[in-house]
Structures are given as C-alpha cells and as structure tokens.
C-alpha positions as CSV (number, residue, x, y, z in Angstrom):
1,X,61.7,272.4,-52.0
2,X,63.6,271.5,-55.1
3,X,63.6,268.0,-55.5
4,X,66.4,267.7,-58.3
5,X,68.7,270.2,-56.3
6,X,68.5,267.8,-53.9
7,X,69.1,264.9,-55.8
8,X,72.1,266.2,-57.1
9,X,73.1,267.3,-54.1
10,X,72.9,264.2,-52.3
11,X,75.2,262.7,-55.3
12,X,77.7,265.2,-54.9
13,X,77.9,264.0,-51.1
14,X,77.9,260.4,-51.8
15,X,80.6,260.6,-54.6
16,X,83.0,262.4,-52.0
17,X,82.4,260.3,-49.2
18,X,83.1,257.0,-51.9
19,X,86.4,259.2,-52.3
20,X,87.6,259.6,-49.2
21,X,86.7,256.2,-48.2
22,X,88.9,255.0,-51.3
23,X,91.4,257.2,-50.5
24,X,91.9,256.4,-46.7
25,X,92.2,252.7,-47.7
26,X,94.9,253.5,-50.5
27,X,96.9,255.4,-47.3
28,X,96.2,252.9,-45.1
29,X,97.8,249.8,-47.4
30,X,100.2,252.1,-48.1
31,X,101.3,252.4,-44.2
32,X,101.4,248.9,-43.9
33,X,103.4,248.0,-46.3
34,X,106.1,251.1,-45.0
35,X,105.3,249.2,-42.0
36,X,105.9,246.0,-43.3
37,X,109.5,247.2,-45.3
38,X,110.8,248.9,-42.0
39,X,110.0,245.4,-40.2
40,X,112.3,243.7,-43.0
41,X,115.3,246.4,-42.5
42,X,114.9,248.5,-39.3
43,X,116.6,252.0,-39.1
44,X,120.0,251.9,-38.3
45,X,120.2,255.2,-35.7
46,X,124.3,255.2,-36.2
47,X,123.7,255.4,-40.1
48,X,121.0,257.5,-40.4
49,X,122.9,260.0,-38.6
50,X,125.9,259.7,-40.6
51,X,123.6,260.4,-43.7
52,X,122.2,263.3,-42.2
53,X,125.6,264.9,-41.4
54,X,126.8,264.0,-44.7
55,X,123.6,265.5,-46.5
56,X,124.5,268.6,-44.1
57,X,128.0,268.7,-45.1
58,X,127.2,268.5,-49.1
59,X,124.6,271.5,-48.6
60,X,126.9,273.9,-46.5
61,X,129.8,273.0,-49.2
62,X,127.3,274.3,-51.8
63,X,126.5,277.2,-50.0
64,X,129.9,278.9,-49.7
65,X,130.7,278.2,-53.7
C-alpha cells in the first residue's frame, strides 16, 4: 500500500469536510439572521403582490417597444 498516497488522501478529505462544515455554518447564520429581519418586518401579502404586478407590468411594457 502507498502510505503517502494515503496520507495525502486522507488530507484532501479532511480539508473538504473542514469546508463544508464552515460553509454550512456561514448558511446557517445567514438563515437566521433572514429569519431574524423577516421577524422585525413581516411580508406584507397585499404589497408584495402589488410589486409583483407592477414588476410584470414594467417587463410586458418593455417587451412590446
């Protein structure tokens, strides 16, 4: 067996499972402070809908130019 193969191997592994652990923490604070933000101002349905129809309106209008 090749023992520095291996080695380096087994590096490669731990350095991408450091990653992703790092990396699923970042999302995870990330979430809860979305969470946090849309605690502080919920969603307004009645808006948000307007916005959307608006947004439509604006893209449609482009279209046809």
């Amino acid at each position: 067996m090749n023992i520095p193969f291996v080695l380096v191997c087994l590096t490669i592994i731990a350095l991408l499972i450091y990653s992703a652990v790092r990396l699923n923490r970042r999302i995870n604070e990330r979430l809860a402070e979305l969470d946090a933000e849309r605690e502080r101002n919920p969603l307004d349905p009645f808006s948000a809908l307007m916005e959307l129809s608006r947004l439509q309106e604006e893209h449609k209008r482009g279209r046809h130019k």
